[in-house]
N, C-alpha and C positions, 0 to 999 in steps of 0.2 A: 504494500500500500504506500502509495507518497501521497501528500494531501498539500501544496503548496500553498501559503498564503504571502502578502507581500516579505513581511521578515523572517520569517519562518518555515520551514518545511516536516512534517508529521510524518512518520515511516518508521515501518520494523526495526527494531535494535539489531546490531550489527558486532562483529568481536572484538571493533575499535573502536567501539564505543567505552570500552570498559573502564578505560583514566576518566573522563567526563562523568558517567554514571558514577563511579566509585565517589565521587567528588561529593555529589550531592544526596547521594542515595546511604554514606556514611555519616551525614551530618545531624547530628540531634535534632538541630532549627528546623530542619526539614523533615524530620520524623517525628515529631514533636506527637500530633494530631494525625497520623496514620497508623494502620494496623499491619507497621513493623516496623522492629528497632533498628538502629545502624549495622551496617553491611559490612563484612569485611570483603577483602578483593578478593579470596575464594568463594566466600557466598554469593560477589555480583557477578563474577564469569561464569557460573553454572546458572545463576538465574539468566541470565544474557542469552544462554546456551538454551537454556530450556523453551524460551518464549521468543526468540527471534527469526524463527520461521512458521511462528503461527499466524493462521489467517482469522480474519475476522465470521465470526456468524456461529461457531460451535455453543449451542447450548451450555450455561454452567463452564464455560473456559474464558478464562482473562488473557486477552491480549493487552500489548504495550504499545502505543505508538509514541515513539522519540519523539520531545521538541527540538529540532535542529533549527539553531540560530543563523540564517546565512548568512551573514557578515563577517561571524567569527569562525564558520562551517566548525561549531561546538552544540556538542549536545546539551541543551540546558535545564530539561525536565522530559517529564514521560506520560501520560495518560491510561490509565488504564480504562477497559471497554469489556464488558459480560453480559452478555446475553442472557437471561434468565432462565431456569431450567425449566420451570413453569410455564413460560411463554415466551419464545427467544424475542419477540417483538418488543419487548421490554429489559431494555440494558443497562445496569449500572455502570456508574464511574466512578473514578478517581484519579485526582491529579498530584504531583510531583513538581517541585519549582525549585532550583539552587537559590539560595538566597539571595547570592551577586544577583540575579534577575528578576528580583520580585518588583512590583511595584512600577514595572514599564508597560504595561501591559499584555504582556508576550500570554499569560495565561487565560487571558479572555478570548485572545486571537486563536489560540490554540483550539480552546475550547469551543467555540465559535462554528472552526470549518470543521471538528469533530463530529458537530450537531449537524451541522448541513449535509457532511457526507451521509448521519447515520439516518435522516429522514427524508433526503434528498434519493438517495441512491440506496440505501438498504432497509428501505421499506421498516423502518422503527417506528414503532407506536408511541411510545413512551419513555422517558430519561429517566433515572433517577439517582441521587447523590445522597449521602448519610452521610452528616459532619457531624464531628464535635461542636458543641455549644459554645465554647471558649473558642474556636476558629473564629475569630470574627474577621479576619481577611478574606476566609471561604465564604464566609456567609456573605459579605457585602458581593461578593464574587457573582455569586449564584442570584441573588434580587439585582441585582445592577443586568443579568441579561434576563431576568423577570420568569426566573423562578418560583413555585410557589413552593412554600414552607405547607407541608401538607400533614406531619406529625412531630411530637415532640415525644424521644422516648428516655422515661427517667430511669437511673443507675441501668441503663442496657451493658455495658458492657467492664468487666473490671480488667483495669490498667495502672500496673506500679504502685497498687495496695490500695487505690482507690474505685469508687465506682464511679464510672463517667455517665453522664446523660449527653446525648445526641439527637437532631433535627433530622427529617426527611426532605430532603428535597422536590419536585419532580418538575416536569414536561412535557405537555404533548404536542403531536405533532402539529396538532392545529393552531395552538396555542405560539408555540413559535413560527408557523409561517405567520401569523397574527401579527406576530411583533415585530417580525421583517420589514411588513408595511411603511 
């Protein structure tokens, strides 16, 4: 898959990507509010391995697609994408961002042509994202391209001795061509 947007380019991880990924995917700041801890560079070259020639559409399997920065031709985050097993027309996400790149907006762009591939072209019904509560860069993330916060679930999950509560996000297809408008 390559997904081009003006800065950016979205595509299957690759074996050189592994210095970049390691970068960010080892970072606490960036693992903070995800559901896994810092990477070492034998965990990321096997995860690299595992998921770099997956395609998109399998029920219940998570693919990756790379944010490649083309100015700096550096990988600087990743998105994940699952189909649901229930109903593959219904896919969760989740995003990854180095922290050198937060706050340019490279994660909205990402996310963006994510969306358009996934309802444009593979027939997806529905998005949906589960953040942390304390995310509040995800969250303003997810209302700023007019997400709707559809549940809130308390102590769902326990992480580093405590119990966390987390938001649902979602999306539909209609709803975001809506707001293309």
């Amino acid at each position: 898959m390559n997904l081009p947007t003006s800065r950016l380019i979205l595509r299957n991880l690759k074996d050189d990507d592994l210095p970049d990924f390691l970068e960010y995917r080892s970072d606490p700041e960036v693992c903070e509010f995800q559901g896994y801890e810092p990477m070492t560079e034998a965990q990321a070259e096997k995860y690299i391995e595992n998921v770099k020639d997956r395609k998109f559409g399998e029920a219940g399997k998570w693919v990756q697609l790379g944010i490649e920065l083309k100015s700096e031709n550096k990988l600087i985050g990743d998105i994940g994408l699952k189909p649901e097993v229930s109903d593959a027309r219904i896919v969760e996400f989740g995003i990854s961002l180095s922290t050198r790149y937060q706050g340019n907006g490279y994660a909205a762009e990402a996310l963006t042509e994510a969306f358009n591939f996934l309802f444009d072209e593979a027939g997806i019904h529905r998005i949906v994202g589960v953040v942390d509560v304390e995310n509040s860069s995800v969250i303003r993330l997810l209302e700023k391209l007019k997400f709707r916060r559809e549940a809130a679930f308390a102590e769902s999950f326990w992480d580093d001795g405590v119990w966390r509560d987390e938001y649902l996000y979602a999306m539909l297809e209609k709803d975001w061509k809506a707001n293309l408008k």
